[in-house]
N, C-alpha and C positions, 0 to 999 in steps of 0.2 A: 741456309737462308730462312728455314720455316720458324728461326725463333725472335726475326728480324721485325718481324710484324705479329706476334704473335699477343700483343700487346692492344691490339687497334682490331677490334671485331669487325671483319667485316661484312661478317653473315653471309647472305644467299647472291649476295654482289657478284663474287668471283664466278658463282655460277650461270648467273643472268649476263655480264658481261662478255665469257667465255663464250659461252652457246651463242648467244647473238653473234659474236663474233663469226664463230665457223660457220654458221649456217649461212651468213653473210656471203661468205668462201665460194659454199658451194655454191651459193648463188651468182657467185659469178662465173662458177668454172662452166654451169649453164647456159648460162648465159653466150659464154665462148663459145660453146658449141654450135648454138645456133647461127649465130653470126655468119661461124666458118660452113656452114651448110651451102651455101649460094660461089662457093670458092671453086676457080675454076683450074687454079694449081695448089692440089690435097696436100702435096708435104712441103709447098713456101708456105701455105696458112698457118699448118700445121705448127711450124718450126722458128717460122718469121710474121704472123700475124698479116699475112699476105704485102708486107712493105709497104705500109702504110701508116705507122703510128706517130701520132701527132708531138709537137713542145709537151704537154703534160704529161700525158703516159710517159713518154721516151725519158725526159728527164728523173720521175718518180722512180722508174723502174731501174734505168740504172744508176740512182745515189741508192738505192734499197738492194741493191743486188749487192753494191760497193759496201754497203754497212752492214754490217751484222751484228750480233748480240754484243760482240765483242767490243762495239764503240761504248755502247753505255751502260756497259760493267766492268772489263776487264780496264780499258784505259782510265777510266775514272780512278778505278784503283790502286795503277800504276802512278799518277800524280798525287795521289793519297802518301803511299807508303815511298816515292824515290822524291818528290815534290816537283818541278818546272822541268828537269830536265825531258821527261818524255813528253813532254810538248814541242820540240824543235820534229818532232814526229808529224805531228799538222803537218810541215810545208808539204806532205805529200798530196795536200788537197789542190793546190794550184797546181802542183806538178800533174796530179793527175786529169785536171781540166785541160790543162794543155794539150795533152795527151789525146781528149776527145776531141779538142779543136784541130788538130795537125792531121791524127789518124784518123778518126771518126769518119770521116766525111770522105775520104779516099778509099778506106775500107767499104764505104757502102755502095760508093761507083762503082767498084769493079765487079762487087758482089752484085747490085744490080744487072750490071749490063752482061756477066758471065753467067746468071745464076745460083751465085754459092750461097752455101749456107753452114758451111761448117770452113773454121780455120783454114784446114787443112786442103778445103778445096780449093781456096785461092791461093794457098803455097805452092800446093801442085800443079795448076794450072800454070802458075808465073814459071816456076823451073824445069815444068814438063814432067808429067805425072808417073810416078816411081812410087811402088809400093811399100820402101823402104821409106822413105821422106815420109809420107802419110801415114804409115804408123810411128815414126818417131811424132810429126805432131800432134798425132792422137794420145800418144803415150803421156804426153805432155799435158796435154789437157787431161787426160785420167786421172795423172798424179797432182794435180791442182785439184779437181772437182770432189774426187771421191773421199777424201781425205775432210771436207768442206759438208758433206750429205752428213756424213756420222756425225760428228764433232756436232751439228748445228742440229740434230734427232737428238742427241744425249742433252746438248744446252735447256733445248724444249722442254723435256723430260723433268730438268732438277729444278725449270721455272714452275713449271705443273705445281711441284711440290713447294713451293713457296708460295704458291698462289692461293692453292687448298692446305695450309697447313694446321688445322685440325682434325686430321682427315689422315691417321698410319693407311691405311689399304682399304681395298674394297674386296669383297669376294665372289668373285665369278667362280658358277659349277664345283663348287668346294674348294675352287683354287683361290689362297690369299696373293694378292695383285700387289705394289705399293705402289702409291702414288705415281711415282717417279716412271717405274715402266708402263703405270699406264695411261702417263702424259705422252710419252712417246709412242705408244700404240695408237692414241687417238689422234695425235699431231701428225703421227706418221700414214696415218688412212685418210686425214682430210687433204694435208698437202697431196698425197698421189692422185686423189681421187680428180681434183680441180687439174692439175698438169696433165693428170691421163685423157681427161675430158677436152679442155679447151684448149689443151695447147700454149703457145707465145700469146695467145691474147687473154687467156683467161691468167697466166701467172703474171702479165703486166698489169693487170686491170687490178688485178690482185697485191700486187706492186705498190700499186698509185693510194691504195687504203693503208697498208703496213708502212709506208715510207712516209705518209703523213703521220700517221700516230706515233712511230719514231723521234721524228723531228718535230713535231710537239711536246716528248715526253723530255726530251732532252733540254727543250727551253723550258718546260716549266720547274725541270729542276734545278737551272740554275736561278729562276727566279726565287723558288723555294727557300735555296743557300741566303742569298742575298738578304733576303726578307729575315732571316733566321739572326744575321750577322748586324741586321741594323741599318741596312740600305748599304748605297756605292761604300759610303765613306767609311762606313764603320767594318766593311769586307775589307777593305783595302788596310784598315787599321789592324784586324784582327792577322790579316796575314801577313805583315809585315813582322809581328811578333815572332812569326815560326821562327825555327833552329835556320843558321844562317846556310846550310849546307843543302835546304831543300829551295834556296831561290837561289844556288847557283848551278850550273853544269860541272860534271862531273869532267876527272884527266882521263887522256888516254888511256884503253884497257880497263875501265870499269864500266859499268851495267849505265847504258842510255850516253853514248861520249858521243860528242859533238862529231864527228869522223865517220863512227857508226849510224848515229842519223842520220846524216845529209847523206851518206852511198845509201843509206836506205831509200829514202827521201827521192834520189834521184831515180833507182832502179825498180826496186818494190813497188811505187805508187805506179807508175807504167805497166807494169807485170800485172795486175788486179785489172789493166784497163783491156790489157789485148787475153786476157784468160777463156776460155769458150764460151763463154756466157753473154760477157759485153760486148764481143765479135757480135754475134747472134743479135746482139740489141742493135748494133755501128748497122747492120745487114737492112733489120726491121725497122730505121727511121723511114720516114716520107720523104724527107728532102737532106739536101745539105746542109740548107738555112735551120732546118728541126736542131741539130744535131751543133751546129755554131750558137744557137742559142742555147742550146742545152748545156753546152760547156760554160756558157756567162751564168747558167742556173745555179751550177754544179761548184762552180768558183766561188760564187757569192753566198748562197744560203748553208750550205754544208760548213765553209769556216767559223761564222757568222751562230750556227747549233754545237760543232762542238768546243767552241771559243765559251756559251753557256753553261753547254752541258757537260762536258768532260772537265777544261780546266778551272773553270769558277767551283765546280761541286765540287771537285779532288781537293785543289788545294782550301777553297773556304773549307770543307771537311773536317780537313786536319786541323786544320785552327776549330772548328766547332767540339771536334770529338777527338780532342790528342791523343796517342799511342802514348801509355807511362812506361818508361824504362823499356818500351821495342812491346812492350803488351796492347795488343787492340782493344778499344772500349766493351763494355757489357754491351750484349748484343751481336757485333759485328765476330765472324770465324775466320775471317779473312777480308783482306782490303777490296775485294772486287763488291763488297757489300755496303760500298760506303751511298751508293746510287738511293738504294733500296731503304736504308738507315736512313737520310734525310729524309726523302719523301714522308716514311711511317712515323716519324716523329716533326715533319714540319706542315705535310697537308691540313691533318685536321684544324689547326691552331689558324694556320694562314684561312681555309675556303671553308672554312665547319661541317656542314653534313658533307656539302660534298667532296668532300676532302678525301672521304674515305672512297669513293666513286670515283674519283682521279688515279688515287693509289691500284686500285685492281684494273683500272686503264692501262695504267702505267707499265702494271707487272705483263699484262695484253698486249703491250706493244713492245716489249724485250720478247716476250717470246713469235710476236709476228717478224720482230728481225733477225730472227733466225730461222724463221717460217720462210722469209722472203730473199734468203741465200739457196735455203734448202733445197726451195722448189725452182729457182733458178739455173741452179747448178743440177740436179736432177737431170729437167730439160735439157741441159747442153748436153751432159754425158748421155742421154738418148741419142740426138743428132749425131755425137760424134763413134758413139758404136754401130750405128745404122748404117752413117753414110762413109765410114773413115774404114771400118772394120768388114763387115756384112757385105757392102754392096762392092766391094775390089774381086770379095770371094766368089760372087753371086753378081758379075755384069749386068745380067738378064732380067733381075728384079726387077718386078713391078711397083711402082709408086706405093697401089695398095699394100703389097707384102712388105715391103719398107714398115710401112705405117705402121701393123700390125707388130713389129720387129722393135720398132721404136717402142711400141707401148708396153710389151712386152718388157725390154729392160729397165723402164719405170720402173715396173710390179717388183720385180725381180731385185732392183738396185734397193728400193725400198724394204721391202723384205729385210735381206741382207744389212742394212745397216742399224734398222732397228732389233735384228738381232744381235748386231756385234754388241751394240749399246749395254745386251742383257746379257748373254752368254760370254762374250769377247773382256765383259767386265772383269767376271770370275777369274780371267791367266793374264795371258801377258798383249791377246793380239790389239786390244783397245790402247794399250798402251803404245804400239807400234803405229796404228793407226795416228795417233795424236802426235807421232815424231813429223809423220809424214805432214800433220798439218800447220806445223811449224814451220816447215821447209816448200809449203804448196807455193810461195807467192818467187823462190828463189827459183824452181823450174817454170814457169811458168813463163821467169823474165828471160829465159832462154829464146823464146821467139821473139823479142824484140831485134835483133839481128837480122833477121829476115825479112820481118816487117820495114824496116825501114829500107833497106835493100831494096825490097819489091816497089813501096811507096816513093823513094825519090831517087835513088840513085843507081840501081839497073846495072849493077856490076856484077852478083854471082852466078857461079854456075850449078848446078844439078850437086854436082857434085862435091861442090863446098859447102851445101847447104846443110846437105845430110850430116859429113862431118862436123861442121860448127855447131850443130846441134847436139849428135851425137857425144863430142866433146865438152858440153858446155853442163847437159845432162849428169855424165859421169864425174865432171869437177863439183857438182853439187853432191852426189854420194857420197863424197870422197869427208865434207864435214859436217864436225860434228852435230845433232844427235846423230844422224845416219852412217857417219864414218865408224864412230864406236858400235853399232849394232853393226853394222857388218864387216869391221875389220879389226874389233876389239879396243879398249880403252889404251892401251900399251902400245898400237899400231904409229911408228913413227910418221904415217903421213897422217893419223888421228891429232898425233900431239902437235904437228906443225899448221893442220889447218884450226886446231883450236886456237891457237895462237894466233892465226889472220882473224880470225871469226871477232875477237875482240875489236878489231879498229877496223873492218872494213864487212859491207852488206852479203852475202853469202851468193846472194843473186848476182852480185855486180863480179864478183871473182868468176864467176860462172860465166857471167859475161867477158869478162877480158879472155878466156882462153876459146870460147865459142869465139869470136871475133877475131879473132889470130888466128885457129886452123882455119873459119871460114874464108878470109883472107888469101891465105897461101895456097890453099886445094881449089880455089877460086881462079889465081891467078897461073895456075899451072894446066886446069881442065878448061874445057870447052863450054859457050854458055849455050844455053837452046834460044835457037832463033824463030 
């Protein structure tokens, strides 16, 4: 990316912009603390912002949790180099508003009026509390979250280095630094330091600033496009010229088919909703009403930015800056750069000085959307080792030892994943790590089965729950990337589930056999009464 702008001076900006930025951060992870000073239950504040946050936060916090870096780089990109078809990918935004409107609001009555605060305490509670169950939905949420913390330190890291890119290293105590690891050392100390501090209110608060710069960055880039192409007409004209293959959908069994979207579409956008994270937000709304409106937010603005920002930039893009003979423009190393490439070459021209003050915004607000997963998921994965893991072993635990338990695996998880980022680079584990986070949203949709179960229909028992889960978990190992890392590329259930994997979502196949065992072990055991 550093040689994408490397063209547009932007001097002392990225520095002025950045710092302001974090100090911002801390300012509010401050800020949270104090708040939560006057809290008269230490780990709902803690966890849930004492169940209280209002339409703004609530909505910012969870389209900024929902998005990450990955909206306004990698999908841009993906419309760039395949054209229209990975936009039948969208529908997951109303699927997933649905989602907050149906679930949302029944997840936070019972969490209210029982006291949860983690998934797994109202799975256990509805099926009767099994140490088994609650580590499987802990597991569940592990392999969602953790996989989500690196991925989105490393994202940080390689924006760092596009940000400052005149700038090979710095040298601390005789040791040469690069850039890169030490965007992630510094991203990685501020996001801990405001989640360790304030807790659910200081990373909503924090939320409501990254989720706006997002969804600004993303409209002003498709304004950018636009402006670049000639206004409506002349975008509309310039992208009708593309190769006729990138304004149609692709057949069965190739990359983005219509088959494969819509089971994504229907499974995948669900699974992002009910993952530890957005529980934790469904828990910390103020009302029902918060949370109904939140959904009319999350419908309307979110389609509405990446209807700008992903498919107007991707495809105007490619009509701006065409690939010759499958070779990307000078500039661009890959299609996720197409974001970054309009901005540095259409800001200055369209806003003049400050154009180039938009552009180091911009790069600020890619890496706050991956600041604002990071420290999202962080937080859950505290909750969910605190209260899922720690406190089964330890009944007896005190709130405060909780607390300190929780903060703890911050420091720790943080650690760890800014080291994977540096060490985990050099072999193979970062690469395993990155399988997992391909496949985070396919377990994740594995508790959709039981959520709905518990939410409307009140049919299984203890017993099917564990199973359908259990089962649904191990149908997802089973494909591929993770079928072939663990049962080798030759392995005939590798090569038959690659072969679903083309026409159907990975999560939904995970689905159909979770909902079958849980079914049948449901209708044979006993439910708790």
């Amino acid at each position: 990316m550093s040689n994408l702008i490397a063209a547009t001076d932007l001097g002392i900006l990225p520095y002025f912009v950045l710092g302001a930025y974090l100090i911002m951060l801390l300012g509010l992870g401050f800020a949270g603390l104090i708040k939560s000073r006057a809290a008269q239950d230490a780990e709902a504040d803690y966890y849930l912002a004492g169940r209280g946050q209002g339409l703004l936060v609530t909505s910012l916090t969870i389209m900024a949790t929902y998005f990450s870096g990955f909206a306004i780089l990698t999908f841009p990109g993906w419309v760039y180099s395949d054209g229209i078809a990975p936009m039948l990918f969208a529908l997951n935004l109303p699927v997933a508003a649905a989602g907050i409107y149906l679930l949302g609001n029944r997840i936070r009555k019972l969490g209210q009026e029982h006291g949860h605060i983690t998934p797994a305490d109202l799975i256990s509670h509805h099926y009767g509390d099994s140490r088994m169950l609650r580590f499987l939905v802990a597991l569940v949420g592990a392999l969602y979250v953790i996989p989500y913390v690196v991925i989105q330190i490393k994202a940080g890291g390689i924006l760092a280095q596009g940000l400052f890119q005149n700038v090979d290293h710095l040298t601390l105590l005789g040791w040469k630094v690069s850039i890169e690891d030490t965007g992630v050392a510094v991203l990685s100390l501020v996001t801990m330091l405001y989640v360790l501090i304030g807790g659910m209110r200081s990373v909503a608060w924090t939320d409501v600033i990254q989720g706006l710069l997002l969804l600004s960055a993303m409209l002003l880039s498709g304004i950018a496009i636009i402006y670049a192409l000639g206004g409506v007409s002349g975008y509309f004209a310039a992208v009708s010229k593309l190769n006729g293959e990138l304004l149609t959908m692709p057949p069965p069994g190739e990359r983005f088919n219509t088959w494969s979207a819509l089971s994504f579409c229907s499974f995948a956008s669900l699974a992002s909703i009910v993952q530890p994270a957005q529980w934790m937000r469904f828990y910390s709304a103020r009302s029902g009403d918060t949370l109904r409106k939140t959904a009319i937010v999350f419908s309307t603005v979110l389609p509405i930015c990446f209807l700008l920002g992903v498919f107007l930039v991707g495809l105007g893009g490619r009509a701006l800056f065409p690939m010759i003979d499958g070779a990307l423009p000078e500039g661009m190393s890959k299609p996720d750069d197409i974001v970054i490439h309009v901005i540095s070459q259409q800001f200055p021209e369209i806003f003049g000085s400050l154009g180039l003050f938009l552009i180091a915004l911009i790069l600020v607000a890619v890496m706050a959307a991956s600041m604002s997963t990071a420290d999202s998921n962080l937080h859950a994965l505290s909750a969910v080792v605190t209260r899922d893991l720690y406190q089964p072993l330890r009944p007896e635990s005190s709130q405060n030892e909780r607390a300190w338990i929780g903060r703890a695996v911050i420091i720790l998880a943080t650690i760890a994943a800014a080291g994977l980022t540096y060490w985990g680079a050099q072999g193979t584990l970062l690469k395993t790590i990155t399988t997992f986070f391909f496949m985070a949203m396919a377990f994740s949709a594995q508790l959709l089965p039981l959520t709905i179960d518990i939410l409307y229909l009140k049919k299984g028992s203890r017993q099917g729950a564990i199973a359908g889960l259990a089962a649904g978990i191990l149908t997802v190992f089973l494909f591929p990337p993770l079928g072939s890392l663990f049962l080798g590329e030759e392995n005939i259930l590798t090569l038959l589930t690659a072969d679903l994997k083309t026409l159907l979502d990975v999560g939904f196949c995970g689905i159909v056999v979770n909902v079958t065992v849980f079914v049948l072990v449901s209708a044979t055991t006993k439910k708790k009464h």
